[in-house]
C-alpha angles and dihedrals in degrees: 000000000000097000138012103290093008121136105202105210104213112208105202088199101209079168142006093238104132100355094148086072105060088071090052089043097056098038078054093053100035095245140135108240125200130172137214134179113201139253146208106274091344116134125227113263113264122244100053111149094186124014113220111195123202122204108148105163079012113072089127088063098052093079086059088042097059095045084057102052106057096199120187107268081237095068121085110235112195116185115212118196134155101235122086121224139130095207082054090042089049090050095052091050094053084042084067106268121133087218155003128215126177115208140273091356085069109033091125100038081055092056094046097044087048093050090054088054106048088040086059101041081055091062099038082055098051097041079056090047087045098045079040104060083038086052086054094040094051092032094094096030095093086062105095125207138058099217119143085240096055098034093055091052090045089052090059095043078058095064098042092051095077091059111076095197107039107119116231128195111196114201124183137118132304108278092016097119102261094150097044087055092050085054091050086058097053103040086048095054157086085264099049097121101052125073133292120218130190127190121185098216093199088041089080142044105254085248102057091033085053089062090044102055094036103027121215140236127255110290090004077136137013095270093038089116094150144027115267124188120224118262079230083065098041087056081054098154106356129054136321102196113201113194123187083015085168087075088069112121113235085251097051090040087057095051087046086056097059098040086062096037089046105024093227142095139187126216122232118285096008114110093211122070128228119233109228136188114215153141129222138219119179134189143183137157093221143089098264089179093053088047094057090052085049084055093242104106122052113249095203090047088046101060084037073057104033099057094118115020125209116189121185113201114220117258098262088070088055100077112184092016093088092065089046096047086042091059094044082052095042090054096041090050098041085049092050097047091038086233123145114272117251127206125225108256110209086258091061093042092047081050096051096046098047086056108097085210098217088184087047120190092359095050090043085052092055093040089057092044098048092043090049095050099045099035123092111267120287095009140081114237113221101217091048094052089046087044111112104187108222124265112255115281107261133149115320118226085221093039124089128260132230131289146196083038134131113264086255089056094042087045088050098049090045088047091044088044101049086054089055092053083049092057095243092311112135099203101039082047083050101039090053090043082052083229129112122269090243087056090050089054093048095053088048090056089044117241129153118252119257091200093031074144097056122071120241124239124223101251094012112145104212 
């Protein structure tokens, strides 16, 4: 498409039989034309809107021809020759083509058959246009709440939306909606109808992530019984969210780099990359600068990441906002229950805005549901929205730890205990332990110390 509402009307010239026509043709049907003989390894110019292809003292070549081209489904291929015979019709059409036409018998059919397409890949183009500003219009919809702190960080989600390469790294609390906003810059965007694609960095092992993000051939491991495709090629065209991108390991940081620097990748156990096409949205609820002066982020990986940053604020600095986002969820809940809906009393309202909401909208959205569920019909009670059910029991800071264990066991309960003391945060939990961050998370996944011999030093990289 050359213009808004243009069809380009490709000719793919196999021969120069009856290449006067082709001009006449387009300026019939309305069209741009452009043409294009090809090449040796050379691949077909990009835009078409119909393909035309010309064969003319050729017709045996077409079939090779279509193989090679790997049009969209979606765009109209008509073969033109000068030889006319059903067996050779019926071929091209099995080839691929939606037609064949033999000159100058079927000059006019041609012209026909080539105006109804054109007229419905118009319209296929401009129901897209249409599903595509709706798209950007709805995208942020789902984004409840009208405070001075969102709406400036959704204004400048606005701007970012249009430019289908730009990286973003979205920072923000745990439970403030990071994902959700990931998904609003990709379904409002240039990219909206290819796939989106999430990864929860901290959810696998590096070497099975690994595999996850970059694929592997047949028998690269022992259980590799089978090809598997990168999640960096199954977001081909559209959108790889990374969220909690910090809990890459360095060996794994330093593979993501050059997938984004090179736009490539290689799966495990193939000796060619993959070109890919893909934008990336990144997360994380930590301080990723702080981790690269800690030495467990790479600094060269975090400014590829941090091109366009996206910070949501929590939901204490929202105000108002956590009346807006407990009546969606009111609605949504009492919906879903078919329950009657309640309103918020201003006991309830004075209730919801005192919480500091640590686990911000994740942990109002369980509150309501929980309220709505447990309270007489058609009312919130008061005790069940100011519940906070307790954390999961876990080691306690002040609690012993076991024994008789192995060193690795006692290591991992005072790792997972001095956590708990720092309220869930890695590098304060590391600070206090005088180890790295990338230690700390080592002990929590359990495995065993390498230099269980060698002290720790507050900052050091390992």
């Amino acid at each position: 498409m050359t213009a808004a509402g243009d069809v380009l009307l490709l000719v793919v010239r196999l021969s120069d039989s009856f290449s006067d026509f082709w001009s006449v043709l387009a300026r019939d049907v309305g069209v741009p034309l452009l043409e294009w003989a090809p090449a040796p390894g050379e691949l077909p110019p990009s835009g078409a809107g119909v393909v035309l292809v010309a064969a003319g003292g050729h017709e045996a070549e077409i079939a090779i021809l279509l193989s090679q081209l790997s049009a969209p489904a979606d765009i109209p291929i008509i073969a033109v020759g000068s030889a006319a015979s059903h067996r050779l019709a019926a071929q091209v059409v099995a080839a691929g083509a939606a037609d064949y036409f033999a000159l100058p018998d079927d000059r006019d059919d041609l012209r026909d058959t080539l105006a109804a397409a054109v007229q419905r890949r118009r319209a296929a183009l401009g129901r897209a246009a249409l599903a595509h500003l709706e798209a950007q219009a709805h995208a942020f919809r789902e984004i409840v709440g009208d405070s001075p702190a969102l709406r400036a960080v959704l204004e400048r989600a606005a701007r970012v939306v249009p430019h289908a390469d730009a990286t973003v790294l979205i920072t923000g609390e745990t439970g403030t909606g990071k994902e959700l906003l990931a998904r609003a810059l990709h379904y409002g965007g240039p990219r909206a109808a290819a796939p989106f694609v999430e990864l929860n960095c901290a959810a696998l092992p590096a070497p099975l992530l690994e595999s996850e993000l970059f694929g592997h051939e047949r028998g690269a491991f022992t259980d590799a019984k089978t090809t598997k495709p990168g999640l960096f090629e199954v977001a081909q065209g559209g959108t790889l969210f990374l969220d909690e991108v910090d809990h890459l390991a360095p060996e794994l940081q330093s593979k993501l780099l050059r997938a984004l620097e090179q736009k490539s990748v290689r799966r495990l156990g193939a000796t060619a990359a993959r070109t890919v096409d893909v934008r990336i949205v990144a997360a994380t609820n930590t301080d990723l600068a702080a981790a690269v002066h800690t030495g467990d982020f790479r600094e060269d990986l975090y400014y590829r990441l941090n091109v366009i940053t996206l910070h949501l604020p929590p939901l204490r600095e929202r105000g108002e906002d956590v009346i807006r986002l407990a009546e969606f969820f009111l609605d949504k809940f009492a919906t879903q229950y078919k329950l009657a809906r309640p309103a918020i009393t201003p006991e309830i309202r004075r209730a919801l805005l005192a919480h500091a909401w640590p686990g911000n909208i994740r942990e109002l959205r369980n509150a309501v549901e929980r309220a709505v569920l447990l309270s007489p019909p058609g009312t919130l009670a008061l005790a069940e929205v100011a519940e906070r059910p307790a954390l999961p029991a876990r080691a306690s800071a002040a609690g012993p730890l076991p024994f008789p264990a192995t060193l690795a066991e006692v290591q991992r309960a005072a790792a997972r205990a001095m956590l708990n003391a720092a309220g869930g945060n890695r590098s304060e939990a590391a600070r206090r332990l005088g180890i790295s961050r990338s230690r700390l998370q080592r002990l929590l996944e359990g495995e065993a110390e390498r230099d269980a011999g060698e002290d720790d030093e507050p900052g050091d990289a390992n």
